[in-house]
C-alpha positions in Angstrom: 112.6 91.2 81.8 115.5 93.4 82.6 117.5 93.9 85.7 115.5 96.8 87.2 112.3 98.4 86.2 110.9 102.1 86.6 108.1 102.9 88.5 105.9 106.2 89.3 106.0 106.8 93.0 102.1 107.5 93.7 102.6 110.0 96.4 105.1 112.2 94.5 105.0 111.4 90.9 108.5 110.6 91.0 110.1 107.8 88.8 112.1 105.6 90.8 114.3 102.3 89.0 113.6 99.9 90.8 115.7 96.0 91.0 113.6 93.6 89.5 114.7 90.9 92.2 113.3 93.9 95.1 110.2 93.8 93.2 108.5 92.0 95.7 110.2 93.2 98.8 107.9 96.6 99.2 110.3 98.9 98.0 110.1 102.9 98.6 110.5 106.4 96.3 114.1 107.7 96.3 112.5 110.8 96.6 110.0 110.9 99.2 110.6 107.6 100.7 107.0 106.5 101.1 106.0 103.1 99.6 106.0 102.9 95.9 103.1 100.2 96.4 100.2 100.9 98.8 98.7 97.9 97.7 94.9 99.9 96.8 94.5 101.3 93.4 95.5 105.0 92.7 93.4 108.3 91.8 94.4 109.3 88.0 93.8 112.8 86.8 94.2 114.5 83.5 97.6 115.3 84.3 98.9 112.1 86.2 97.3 109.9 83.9 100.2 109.7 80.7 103.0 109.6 83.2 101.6 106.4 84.7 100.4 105.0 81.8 103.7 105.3 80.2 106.4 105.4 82.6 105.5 102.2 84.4 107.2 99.6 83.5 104.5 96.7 85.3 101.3 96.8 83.6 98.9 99.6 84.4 95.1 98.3 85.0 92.4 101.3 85.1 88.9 100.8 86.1 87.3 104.3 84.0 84.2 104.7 86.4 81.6 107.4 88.1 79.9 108.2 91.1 76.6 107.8 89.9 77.1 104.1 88.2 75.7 101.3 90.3 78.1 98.3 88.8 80.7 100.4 89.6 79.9 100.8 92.9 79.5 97.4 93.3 82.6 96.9 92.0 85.2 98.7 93.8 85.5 96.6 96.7 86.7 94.0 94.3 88.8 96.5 92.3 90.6 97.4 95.7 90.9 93.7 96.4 92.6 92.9 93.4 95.2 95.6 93.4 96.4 93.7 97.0 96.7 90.4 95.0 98.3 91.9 91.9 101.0 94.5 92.9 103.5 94.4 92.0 103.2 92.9 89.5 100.2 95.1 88.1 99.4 98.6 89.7 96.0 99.2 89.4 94.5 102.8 89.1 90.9 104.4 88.7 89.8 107.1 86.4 86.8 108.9 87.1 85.3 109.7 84.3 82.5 112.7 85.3 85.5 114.6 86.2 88.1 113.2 83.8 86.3 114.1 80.5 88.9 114.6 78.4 90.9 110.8 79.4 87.5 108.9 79.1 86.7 110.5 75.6 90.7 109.7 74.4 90.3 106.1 75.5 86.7 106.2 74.1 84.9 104.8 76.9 81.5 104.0 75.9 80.2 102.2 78.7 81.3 102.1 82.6 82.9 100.3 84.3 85.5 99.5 82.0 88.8 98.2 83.3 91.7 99.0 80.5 95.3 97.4 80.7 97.9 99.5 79.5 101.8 98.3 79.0 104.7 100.2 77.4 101.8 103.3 77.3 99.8 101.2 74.8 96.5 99.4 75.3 97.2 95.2 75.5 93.4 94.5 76.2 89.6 96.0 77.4 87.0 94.7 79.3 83.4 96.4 79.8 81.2 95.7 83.1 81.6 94.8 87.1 83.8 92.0 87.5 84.1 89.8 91.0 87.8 90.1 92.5 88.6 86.9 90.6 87.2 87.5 87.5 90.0 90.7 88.0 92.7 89.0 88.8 92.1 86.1 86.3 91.5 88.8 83.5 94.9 91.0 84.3 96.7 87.8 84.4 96.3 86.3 81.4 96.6 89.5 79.7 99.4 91.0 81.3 101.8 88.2 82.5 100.4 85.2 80.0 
């Protein structure tokens, strides 16, 4: 791992470079000055969704959901859960696929909720269905940090 990393502000899009050794400390944008981690996961659109996906240099976990899907419902509270226990280390973010048409059909999504972990802008690894909170946290581990 190198000395600092760069991460996408979530309020303003911005990328900041952030110490690896502050990684943990809660650090804010350079820009805007609001916390680069909010610890809950973040609202992707069509045109946020590459800039996250490829400027971040923690993994990227995105739950591709809808409104009208009853395991995903049940499975927010968990996905929100899970981004407290993971960042920083993993930012977690949520597509929503009924407006997001375009990012669902890229990524092929077949089947929702599917949670996708992305590093370096490329897919590591794809799950399909809810999950409990520790099923998410045990899943992004041991594909993104073992």
């Amino acid at each position: 791992m190198s000395d600092s990393l760069h991460l996408v502000c979530p309020h303003c899009n911005s990328i900041n470079r952030v110490p690896t050794a502050r990684l943990g400390e809660q650090p804010n944008c350079g820009q805007c000055h609001q916390p680069i981690f909010a610890g809950q996961p973040l609202e992707l659109t069509g045109s946020t969704f590459a800039r996250y996906i490829n400027k971040n240099d923690v993994p990227v976990l995105v739950d591709f959901w809808a409104p009208w899907c009853g395991p995903c419902k049940m499975m927010a509270p968990a996905f929100k859960e899970a981004a407290a226990l993971l960042e920083p280390h993993v930012r977690l973010a949520k597509v929503n696929t009924d407006v997001e048409q375009t990012v669902g059909a890229q990524y092929r999504i077949r089947s929702i909720p599917t949670l996708i972990l992305f590093k370096g802008g490329r897919e590591l690894a794809r799950q399909a269905g809810a999950m409990t909170t520790q099923d998410i946290v045990r899943w992004a581990r041991s594909q993104a940090l073992g």
